[in-house]
Z-matrix of the N, CA and C atoms (Angstrom, degrees):
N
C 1 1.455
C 2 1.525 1 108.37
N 3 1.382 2 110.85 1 152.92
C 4 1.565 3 112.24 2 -173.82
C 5 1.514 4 104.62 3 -146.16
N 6 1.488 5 110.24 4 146.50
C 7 1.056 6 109.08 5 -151.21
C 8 1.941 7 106.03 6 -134.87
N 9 1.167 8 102.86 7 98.24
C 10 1.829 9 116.49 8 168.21
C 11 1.350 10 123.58 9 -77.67
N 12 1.446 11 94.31 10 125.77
C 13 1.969 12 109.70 11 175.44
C 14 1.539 13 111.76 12 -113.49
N 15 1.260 14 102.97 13 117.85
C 16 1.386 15 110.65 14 -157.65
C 17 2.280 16 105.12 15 -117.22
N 18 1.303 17 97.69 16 95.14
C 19 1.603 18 84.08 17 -168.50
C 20 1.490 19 120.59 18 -82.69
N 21 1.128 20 139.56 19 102.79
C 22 1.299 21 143.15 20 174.49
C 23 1.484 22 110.60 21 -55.71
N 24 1.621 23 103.26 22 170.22
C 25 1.399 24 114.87 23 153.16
C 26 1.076 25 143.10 24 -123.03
N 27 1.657 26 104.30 25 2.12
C 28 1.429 27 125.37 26 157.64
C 29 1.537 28 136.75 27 -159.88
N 30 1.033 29 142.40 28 150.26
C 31 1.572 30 153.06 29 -178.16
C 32 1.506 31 95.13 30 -11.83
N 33 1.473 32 146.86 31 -82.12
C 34 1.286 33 163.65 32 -159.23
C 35 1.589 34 108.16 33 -62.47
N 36 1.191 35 123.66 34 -17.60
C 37 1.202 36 130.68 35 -149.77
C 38 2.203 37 99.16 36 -110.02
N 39 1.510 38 84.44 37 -33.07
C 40 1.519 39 102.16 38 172.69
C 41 1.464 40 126.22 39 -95.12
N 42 1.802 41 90.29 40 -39.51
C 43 1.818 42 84.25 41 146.47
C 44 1.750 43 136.36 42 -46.05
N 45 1.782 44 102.27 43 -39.06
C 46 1.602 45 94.82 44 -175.22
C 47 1.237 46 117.88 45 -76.44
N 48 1.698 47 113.79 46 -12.60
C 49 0.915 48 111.33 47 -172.25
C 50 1.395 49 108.07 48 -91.70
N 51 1.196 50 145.18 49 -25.70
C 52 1.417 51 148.53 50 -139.27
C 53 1.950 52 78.54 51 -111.48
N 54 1.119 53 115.24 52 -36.80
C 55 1.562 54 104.26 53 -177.53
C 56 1.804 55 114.23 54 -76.33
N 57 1.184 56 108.89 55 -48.11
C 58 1.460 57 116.87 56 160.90
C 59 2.087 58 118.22 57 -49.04
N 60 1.436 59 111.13 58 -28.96
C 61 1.191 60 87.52 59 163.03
C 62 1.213 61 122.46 60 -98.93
N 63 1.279 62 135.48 61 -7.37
C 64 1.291 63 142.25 62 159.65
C 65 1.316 64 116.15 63 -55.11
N 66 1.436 65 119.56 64 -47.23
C 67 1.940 66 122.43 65 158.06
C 68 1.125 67 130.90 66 -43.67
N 69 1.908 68 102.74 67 -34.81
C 70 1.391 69 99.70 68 170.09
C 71 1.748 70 110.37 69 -110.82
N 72 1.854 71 118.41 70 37.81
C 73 1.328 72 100.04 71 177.73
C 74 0.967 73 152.83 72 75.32
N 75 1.508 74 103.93 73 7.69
C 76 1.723 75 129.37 74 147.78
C 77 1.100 76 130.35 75 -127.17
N 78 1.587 77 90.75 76 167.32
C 79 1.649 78 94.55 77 -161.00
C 80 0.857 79 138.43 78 -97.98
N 81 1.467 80 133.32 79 103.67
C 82 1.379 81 145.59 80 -144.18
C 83 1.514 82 117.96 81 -113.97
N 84 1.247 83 134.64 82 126.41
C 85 1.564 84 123.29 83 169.75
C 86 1.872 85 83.87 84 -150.25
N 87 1.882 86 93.27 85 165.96
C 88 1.233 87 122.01 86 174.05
C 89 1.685 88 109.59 87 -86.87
N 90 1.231 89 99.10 88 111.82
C 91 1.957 90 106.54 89 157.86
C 92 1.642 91 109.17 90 -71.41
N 93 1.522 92 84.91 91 143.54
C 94 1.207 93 115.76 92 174.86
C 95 1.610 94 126.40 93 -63.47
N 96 0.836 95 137.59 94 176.41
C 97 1.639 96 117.14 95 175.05
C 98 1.646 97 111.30 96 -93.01
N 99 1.503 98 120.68 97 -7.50
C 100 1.391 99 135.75 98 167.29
C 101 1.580 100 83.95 99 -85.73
N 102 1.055 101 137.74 100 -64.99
C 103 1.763 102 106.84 101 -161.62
C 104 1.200 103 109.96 102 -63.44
N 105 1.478 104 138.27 103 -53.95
C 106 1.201 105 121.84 104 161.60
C 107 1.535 106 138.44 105 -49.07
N 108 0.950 107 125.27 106 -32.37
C 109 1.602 108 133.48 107 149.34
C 110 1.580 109 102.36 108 -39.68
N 111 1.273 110 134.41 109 -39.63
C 112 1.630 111 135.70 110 -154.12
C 113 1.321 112 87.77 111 -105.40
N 114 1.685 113 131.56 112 -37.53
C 115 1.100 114 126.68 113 -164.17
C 116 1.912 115 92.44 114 -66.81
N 117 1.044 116 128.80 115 -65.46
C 118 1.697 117 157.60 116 -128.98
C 119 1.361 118 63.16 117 -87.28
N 120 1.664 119 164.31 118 -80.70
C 121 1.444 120 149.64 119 -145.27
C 122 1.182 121 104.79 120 -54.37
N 123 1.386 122 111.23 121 -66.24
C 124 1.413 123 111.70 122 172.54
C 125 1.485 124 130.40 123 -18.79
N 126 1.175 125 107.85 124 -66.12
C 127 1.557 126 132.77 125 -174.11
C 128 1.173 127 100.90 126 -59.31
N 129 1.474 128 135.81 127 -33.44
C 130 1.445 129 122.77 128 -160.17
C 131 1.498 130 82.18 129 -112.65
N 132 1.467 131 154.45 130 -19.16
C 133 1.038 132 141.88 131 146.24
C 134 1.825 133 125.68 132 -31.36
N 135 1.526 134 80.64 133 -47.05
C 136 1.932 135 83.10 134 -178.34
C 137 1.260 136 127.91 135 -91.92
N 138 1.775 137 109.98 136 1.63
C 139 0.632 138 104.90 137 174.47
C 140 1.223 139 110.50 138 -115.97
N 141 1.054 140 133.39 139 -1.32
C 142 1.635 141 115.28 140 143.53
C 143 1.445 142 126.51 141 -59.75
N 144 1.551 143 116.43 142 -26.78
C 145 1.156 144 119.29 143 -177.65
C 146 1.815 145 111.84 144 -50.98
N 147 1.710 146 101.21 145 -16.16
C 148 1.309 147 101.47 146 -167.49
C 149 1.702 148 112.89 147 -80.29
N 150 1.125 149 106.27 148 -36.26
C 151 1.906 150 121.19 149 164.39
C 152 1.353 151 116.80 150 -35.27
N 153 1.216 152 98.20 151 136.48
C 154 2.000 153 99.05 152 179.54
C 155 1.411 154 95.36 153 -83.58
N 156 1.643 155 92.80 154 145.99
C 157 1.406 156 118.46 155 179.80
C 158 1.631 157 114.39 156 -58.96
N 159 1.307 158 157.13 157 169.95
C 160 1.370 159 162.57 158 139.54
C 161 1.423 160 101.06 159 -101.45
N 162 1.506 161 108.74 160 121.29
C 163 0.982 162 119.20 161 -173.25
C 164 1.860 163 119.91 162 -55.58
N 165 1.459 164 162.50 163 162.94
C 166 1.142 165 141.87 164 156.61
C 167 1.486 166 106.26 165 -50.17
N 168 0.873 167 138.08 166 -73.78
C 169 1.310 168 145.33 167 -175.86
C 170 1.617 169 127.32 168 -34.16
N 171 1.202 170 99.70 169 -35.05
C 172 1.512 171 124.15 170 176.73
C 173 1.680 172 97.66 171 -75.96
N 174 1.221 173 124.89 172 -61.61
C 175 1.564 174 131.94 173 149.92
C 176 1.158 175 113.95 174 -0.71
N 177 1.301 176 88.84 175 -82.09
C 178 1.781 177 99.28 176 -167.86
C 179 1.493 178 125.70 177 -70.70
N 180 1.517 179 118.66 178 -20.28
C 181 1.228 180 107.92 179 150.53
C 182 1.420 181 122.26 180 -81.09
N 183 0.838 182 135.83 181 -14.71
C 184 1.892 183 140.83 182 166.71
C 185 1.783 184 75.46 183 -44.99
N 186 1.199 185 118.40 184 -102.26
C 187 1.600 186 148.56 185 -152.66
C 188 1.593 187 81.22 186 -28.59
N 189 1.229 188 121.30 187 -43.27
C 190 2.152 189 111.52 188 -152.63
C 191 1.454 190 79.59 189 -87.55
N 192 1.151 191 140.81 190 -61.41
C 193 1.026 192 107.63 191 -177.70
C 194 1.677 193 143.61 192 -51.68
N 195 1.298 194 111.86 193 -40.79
C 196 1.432 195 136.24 194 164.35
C 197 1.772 196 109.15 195 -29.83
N 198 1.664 197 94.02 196 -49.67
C 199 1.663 198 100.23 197 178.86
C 200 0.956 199 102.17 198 -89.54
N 201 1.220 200 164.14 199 -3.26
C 202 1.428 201 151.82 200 -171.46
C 203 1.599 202 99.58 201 -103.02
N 204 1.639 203 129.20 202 1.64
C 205 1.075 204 122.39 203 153.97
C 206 1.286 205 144.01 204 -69.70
């Protein structure tokens, strides 16, 4: 399954679209500005998940050193 975000700029503009995919048989509705807000967390959630970790330890000497300046 694949999934299109389509941003309008007004009421009529989302109508043609939400009616045009229903003609052709998918399923289309308007998010809310809380689902997109939750959507947009997500995304920057997973994509940190992609970053290598720094170990704690590795941390904490960065920081001892930092103060010992």
């Amino acid at each position: 399954m694949s999934t299109i975000v389509i941003n309008v700029d007004d009421k009529s503009s989302a109508k043609l679209f939400l009616d045009l995919a229903k003609k052709m048989h998918f399923e289309a509705r308007v998010l809310t500005d809380q689902q997109k807000e939750e959507w947009a967390l997500l995304a920057m959630m997973n994509d940190r998940k992609k970053e290598p970790e720094l170990p704690v330890e590795s941390a904490l000497d960065i920081l001892r050193k930092i103060q010992s300046k």
